[in-house]
C-alpha positions in Angstrom: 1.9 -3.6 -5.1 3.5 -0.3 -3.7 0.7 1.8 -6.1 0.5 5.6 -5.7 -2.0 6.9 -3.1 -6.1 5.8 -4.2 -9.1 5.3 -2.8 -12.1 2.8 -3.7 -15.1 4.2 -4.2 -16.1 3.4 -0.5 -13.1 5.5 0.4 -11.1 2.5 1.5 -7.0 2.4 0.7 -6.4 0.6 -1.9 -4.1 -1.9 -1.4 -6.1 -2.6 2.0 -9.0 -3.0 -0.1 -8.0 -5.9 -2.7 -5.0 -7.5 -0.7 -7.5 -7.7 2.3 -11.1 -6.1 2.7 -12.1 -8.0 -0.4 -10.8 -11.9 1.2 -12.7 -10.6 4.3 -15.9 -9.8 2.7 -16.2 -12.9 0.7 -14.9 -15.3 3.3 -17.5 -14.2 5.7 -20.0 -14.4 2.6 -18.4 -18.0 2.3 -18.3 -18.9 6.0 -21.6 -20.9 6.5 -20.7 -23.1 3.6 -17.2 -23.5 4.6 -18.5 -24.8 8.0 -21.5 -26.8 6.4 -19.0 -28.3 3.5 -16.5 -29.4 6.6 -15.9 -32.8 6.8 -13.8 -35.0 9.1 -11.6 -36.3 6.2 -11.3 -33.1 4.6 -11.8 -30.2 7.1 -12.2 -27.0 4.8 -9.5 -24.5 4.9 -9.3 -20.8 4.0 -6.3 -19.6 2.4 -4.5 -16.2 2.4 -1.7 -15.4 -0.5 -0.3 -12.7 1.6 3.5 -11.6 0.6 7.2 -11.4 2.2 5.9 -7.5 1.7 4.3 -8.0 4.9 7.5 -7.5 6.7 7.2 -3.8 5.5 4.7 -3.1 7.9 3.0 -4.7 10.9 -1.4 -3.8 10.7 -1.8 -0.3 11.5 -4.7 -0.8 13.6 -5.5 2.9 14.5 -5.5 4.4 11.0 -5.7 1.3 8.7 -6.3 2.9 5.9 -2.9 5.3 6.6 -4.6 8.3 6.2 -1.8 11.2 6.3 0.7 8.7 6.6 0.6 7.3 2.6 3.6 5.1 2.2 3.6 2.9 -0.9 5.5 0.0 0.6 3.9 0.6 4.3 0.4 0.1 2.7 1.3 -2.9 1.1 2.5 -4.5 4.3 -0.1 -3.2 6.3 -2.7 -5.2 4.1 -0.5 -8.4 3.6 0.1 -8.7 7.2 -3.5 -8.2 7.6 -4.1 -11.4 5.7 -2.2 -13.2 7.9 -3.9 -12.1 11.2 -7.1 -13.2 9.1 -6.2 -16.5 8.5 -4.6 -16.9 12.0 -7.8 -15.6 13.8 -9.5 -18.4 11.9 -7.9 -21.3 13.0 -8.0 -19.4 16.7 -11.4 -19.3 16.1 -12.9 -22.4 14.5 -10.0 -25.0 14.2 -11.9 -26.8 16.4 -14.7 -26.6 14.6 -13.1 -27.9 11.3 -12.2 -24.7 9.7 -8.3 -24.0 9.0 -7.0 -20.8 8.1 -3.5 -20.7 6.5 -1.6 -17.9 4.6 1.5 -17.7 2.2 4.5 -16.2 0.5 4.2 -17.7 -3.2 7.6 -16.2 -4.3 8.9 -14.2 -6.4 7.3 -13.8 -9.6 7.9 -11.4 -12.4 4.1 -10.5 -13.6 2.6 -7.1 -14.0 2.2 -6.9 -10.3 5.2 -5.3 -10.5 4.4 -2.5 -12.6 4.2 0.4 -10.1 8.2 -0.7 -8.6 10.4 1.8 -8.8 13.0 0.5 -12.2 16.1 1.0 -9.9 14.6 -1.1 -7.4 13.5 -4.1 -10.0 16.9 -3.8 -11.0 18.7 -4.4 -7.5 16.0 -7.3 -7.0 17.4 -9.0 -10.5 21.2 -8.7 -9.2 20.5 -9.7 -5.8 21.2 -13.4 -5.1 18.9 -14.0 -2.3 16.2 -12.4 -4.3 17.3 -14.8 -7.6 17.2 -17.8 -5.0 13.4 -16.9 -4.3 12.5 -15.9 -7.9 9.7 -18.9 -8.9 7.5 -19.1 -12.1 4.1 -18.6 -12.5 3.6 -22.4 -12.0 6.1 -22.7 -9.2 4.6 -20.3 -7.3 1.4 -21.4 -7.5 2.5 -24.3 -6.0 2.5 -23.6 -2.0 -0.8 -22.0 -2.5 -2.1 -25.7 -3.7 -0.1 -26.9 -1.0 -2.4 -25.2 1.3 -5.1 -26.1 -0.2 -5.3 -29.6 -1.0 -1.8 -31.0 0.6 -2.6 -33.6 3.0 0.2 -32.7 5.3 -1.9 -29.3 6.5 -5.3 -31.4 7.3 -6.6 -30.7 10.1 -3.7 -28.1 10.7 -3.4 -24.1 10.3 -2.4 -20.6 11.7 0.9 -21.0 10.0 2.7 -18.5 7.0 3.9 -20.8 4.8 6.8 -20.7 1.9 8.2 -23.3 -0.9 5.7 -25.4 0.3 6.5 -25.8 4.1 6.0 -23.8 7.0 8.6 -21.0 7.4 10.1 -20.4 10.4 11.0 -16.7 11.6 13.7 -14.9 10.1 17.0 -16.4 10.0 19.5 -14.0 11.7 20.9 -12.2 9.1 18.0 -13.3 7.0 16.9 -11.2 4.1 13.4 -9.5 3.7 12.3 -12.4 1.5 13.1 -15.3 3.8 10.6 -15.8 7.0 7.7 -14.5 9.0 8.2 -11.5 10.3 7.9 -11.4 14.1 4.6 -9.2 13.7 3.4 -12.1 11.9 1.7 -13.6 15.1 -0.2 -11.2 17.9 -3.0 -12.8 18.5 -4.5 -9.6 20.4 -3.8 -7.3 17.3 -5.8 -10.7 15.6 -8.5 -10.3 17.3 -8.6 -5.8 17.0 -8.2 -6.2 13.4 -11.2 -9.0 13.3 -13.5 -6.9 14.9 -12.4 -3.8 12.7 -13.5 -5.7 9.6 -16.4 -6.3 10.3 -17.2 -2.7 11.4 -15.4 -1.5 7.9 -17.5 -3.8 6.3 -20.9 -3.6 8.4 -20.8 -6.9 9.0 -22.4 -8.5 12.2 -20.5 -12.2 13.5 
């Protein structure tokens, strides 16, 4: 989270790289058996922890990996919104078909994720009272992640950003950064750009 400027060794961003490159890759090494493992009692479901970071940024489709325009906080919600457009393309795509693609805010959760925040700015984040209200624990915020994965309620169901458990619903007017999906959240055209960029990243064929 909001890590200095690096590369991985395929000269992908970082942040891009493990918040999102990495779910691509292995969902589309998963997708045959997510398909074949589909049932109609349990349709299978692909699930994306993405971040209330994503507000920071919408995808930056024409210089993804920010090249020249390095912002810690930008790359971070240039890569969490991208796993939100992932999951969303996936229930565009194959809802139908019996594959559901949801993605999440799990909370706020002190845990070494944290470690390249500015001190000043974990410091504002403990005094603030909407950012106490959204604090969670390790096992509470796990929880809306097994929401999405196993709770009845989303069978059958997806293309939703989801937090404590529930669907959230845009940002309240005067909301704060950690409440809601941002309205970048859902552009089903940038969905489908970013798709096809993936799979060229990744040379990957459909």
């Amino acid at each position: 989270m909001a890590c200095p400027e690096t590369k991985t060794a395929d000269g992908f961003e970082s942040q891009l790289a493990i918040n999102y490159l990495g779910h691509f890759l292995l969902y589309k090494l998963l997708e045959q058996t997510l398909f074949s493992s589909s049932t109609p009692d349990f349709s299978s479901r692909v699930v994306n922890v993405s971040s209330a970071g994503h507000h920071m940024s919408t995808v930056v489709l024409d210089n993804i990996n920010l090249d020249g325009e390095y912002e810690a906080w930008k790359a971070y919600g240039n890569a969490k919104a991208a796993c939100i457009w992932m999951t969303n393309k996936i229930e565009r795509r194959y809802g139908s078909k019996g594959l559901h693609g949801l993605s999440l805010m799990p909370g706020g959760i002190a845990t070494g994720l944290q470690r390249h925040v500015d001190p000043e700015m974990l410091k504002q984040w403990g005094s603030s009272e909407a950012t106490q209200k959204y604090g969670k624990s390790p096992a509470q915020g796990a929880a809306t992640t097994m929401t999405a994965a196993f709770g009845k309620e989303w069978e059958g169901k997806g293309g939703v950003y989801l937090e404590d458990c529930q669907e959230a619903g845009p940002v309240p007017e005067g909301g704060t950064l950690a409440v809601g999906a941002a309205p970048h959240a859902f552009d089903p055209e940038g969905e489908k750009k970013l798709w096809i960029l993936s799979l060229k990243m990744l040379n990957l064929s459909e």
